[in-house]
N, C-alpha and C positions, 0 to 999 in steps of 0.2 A: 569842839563838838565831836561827839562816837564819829567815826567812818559811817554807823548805817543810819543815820540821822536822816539821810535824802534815799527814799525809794528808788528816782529815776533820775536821767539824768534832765532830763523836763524840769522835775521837782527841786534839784541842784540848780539849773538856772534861773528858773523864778525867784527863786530862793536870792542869787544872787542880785537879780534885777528892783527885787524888795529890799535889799540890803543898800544899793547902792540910791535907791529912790530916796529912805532912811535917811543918808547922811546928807541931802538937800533941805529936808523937812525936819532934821533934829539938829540943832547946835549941840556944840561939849560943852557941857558946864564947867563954871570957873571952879578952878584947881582940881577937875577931874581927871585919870590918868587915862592916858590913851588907849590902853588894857580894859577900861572902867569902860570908856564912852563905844569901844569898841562889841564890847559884850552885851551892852544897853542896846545897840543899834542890830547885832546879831539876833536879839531876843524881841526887838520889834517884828525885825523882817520874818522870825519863826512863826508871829501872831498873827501877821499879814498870812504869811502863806498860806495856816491852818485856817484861817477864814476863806481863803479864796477856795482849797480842798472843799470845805463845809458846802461852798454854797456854789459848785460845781454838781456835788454830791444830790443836793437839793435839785437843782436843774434837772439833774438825770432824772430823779424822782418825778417828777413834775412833768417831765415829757411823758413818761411811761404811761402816769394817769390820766395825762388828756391824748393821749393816744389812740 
């Protein structure tokens, strides 16, 4: 992954904390290589993260207008 893939260092730990959640919830396919399942699991935890951003995002929103 680039070095500026993670804004903060928040966004590096969640990141990590989805990543490791990931390899509870996803088995490695047969005859997938470790690099493979790796990158599979990497690219969930990316989709996690950008959801929970999304709907953080939304929240703010949402408070502002019933504010």
């Amino acid at each position: 992954m680039p070095e500026d893939t993670f804004k903060s260092f928040d966004e590096w730990l969640t990141f990590i904390l989805e990543h490791e959640s990931a390899h509870r919830l996803y088995r490695r396919h047969q005859g997938e290589s470790t690099g493979k399942y790796e990158t599979r699991i990497n690219n969930i935890a990316l989709k996690n993260l950008e959801f929970k951003k999304q709907q953080a995002l939304l929240a703010e929103e949402a408070s502002r207008f019933y504010a």
